[in-house]
N, C-alpha and C positions, 0 to 999 in steps of 0.2 A: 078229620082227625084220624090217626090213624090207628089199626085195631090193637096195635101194643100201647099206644098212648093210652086208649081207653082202657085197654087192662088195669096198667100201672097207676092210672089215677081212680080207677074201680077199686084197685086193692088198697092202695092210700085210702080212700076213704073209708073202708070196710074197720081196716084199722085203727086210724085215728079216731073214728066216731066210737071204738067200742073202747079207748083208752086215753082218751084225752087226757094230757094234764099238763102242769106247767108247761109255759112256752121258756123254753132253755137256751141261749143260744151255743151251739157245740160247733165247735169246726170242724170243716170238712175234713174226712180222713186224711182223702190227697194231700192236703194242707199241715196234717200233724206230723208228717216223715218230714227231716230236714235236709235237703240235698249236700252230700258231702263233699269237701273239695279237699285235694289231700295239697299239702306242705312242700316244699322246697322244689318248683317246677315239674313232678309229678303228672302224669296224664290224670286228667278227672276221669270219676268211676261214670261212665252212665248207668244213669237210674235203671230201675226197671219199666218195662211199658206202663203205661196208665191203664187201667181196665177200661177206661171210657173212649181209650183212642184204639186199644190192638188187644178185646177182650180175651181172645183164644190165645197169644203170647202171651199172660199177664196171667189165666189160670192155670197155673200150675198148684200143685199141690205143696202148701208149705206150712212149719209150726214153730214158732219161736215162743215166748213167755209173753212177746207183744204183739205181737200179729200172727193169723192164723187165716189162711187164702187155698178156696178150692171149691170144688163144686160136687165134691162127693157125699157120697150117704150120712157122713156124720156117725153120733153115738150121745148116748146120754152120763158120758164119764166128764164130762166139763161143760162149763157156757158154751166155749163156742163151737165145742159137737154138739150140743144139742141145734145151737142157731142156725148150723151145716145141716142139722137133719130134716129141721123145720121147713128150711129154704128148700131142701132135696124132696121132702114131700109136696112142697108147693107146684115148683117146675117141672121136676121130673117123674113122678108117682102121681102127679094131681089128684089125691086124694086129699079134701079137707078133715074125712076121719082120722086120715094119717096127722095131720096137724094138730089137732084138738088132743089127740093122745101124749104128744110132747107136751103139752102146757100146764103149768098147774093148775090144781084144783079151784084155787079162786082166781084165777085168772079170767081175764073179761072177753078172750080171746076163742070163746068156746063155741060160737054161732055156726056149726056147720053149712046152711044154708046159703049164707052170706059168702063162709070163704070159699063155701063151692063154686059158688055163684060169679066169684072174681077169677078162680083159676079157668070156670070156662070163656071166662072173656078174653084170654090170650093163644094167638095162634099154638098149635100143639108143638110147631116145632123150633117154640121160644128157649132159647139157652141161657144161662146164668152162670155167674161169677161172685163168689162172697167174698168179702176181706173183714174179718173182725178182729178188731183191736181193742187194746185194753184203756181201761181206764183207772182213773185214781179210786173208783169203786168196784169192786172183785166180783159182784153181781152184775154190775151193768158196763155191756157193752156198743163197740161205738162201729156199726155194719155199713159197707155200702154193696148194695147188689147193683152187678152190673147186667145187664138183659139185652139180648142180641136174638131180634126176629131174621129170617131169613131177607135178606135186600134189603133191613134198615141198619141205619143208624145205631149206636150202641148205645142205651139209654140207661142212668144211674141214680139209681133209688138211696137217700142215704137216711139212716134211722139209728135211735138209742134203743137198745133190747135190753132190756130187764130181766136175769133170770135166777133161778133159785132151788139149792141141792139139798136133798130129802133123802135120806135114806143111801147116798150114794150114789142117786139117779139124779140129775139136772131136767129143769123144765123151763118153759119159756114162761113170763108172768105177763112182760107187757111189751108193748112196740110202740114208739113215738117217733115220729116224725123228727128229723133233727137238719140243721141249716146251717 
């Protein structure tokens, strides 16, 4: 198996074991954008890359009301800067201090040892790509990260985040596995 594999299902389980809950079934993000064909002989648009196929074409920095794709620092002025922060302290800062500080207070997501423990199981020079979109609830969103070790495959993590604004500042509550 190989040592991103083990990462990413180190980190899945880190997670899901300290957040279980209903089993949901949510579709894939991929699957939620509907591919547009325009009218009256028209050249079709092509899509954008998929994260899962050309993850370095596909992260670019973008913000709409519905989707929101990149891999930078994040902020805590919305969901999905803070889920940009969170992701940004995982892969790129790997500090799980840095995580635990985005999340809120009774959030179950608080085990620094644990997420340490998962960010060291991935090579250092693992890259990532978030895409988060919205959903019919304004707390919870619908992420997929994509993760590219050097010489692998692009592999795509897809989860419901949960999160919730206090004071102005956003925090992450929960992360569920989503299918």
């Amino acid at each position: 198996m190989s040592v991103v594999l083990v990462g990413i299902v180190g980190a899945l389980v880190v997670f899901i074991a300290s957040v279980r809950g209903e089993d949901e079934q949510v579709q894939p993000l991929a699957e939620t954008v509907a591919e547009m064909t325009p009218d009256h002989g028209e050249q079709a648009t092509v899509p954008e890359p998929s994260l899962a196929t050309d993850p370095a074409a596909a992260c670019k920095e973008t913000t709409s009301a519905d989707l929101v794709t990149g891999d930078g620092r994040g902020d805590r002025d919305s969901g999905p800067g803070v889920i940009l922060a969170f992701e940004h302290a995982y892969y790129v800062e790997r500090d799980a201090k840095k995580m635990i500080a985005l999340t809120s207070e009774n959030s179950r997501i608080r085990n620094a040892e644990a997420l340490q423990e998962g960010i060291d199981s991935n090579p250092e020079n693992l890259t990532h790509c978030v895409r988060v979109a919205a959903t019919d609830d304004d707390a919870v969103w619908l992420v997929e990260i994509t993760q590219t070790a050097e010489d692998a495959e692009p592999e795509t993590i897809t989860q419901r985040i949960t999160t919730t604004e206090e004071d102005g500042q956003w925090s992450v509550v929960k992360i569920e596995e989503a299918s």
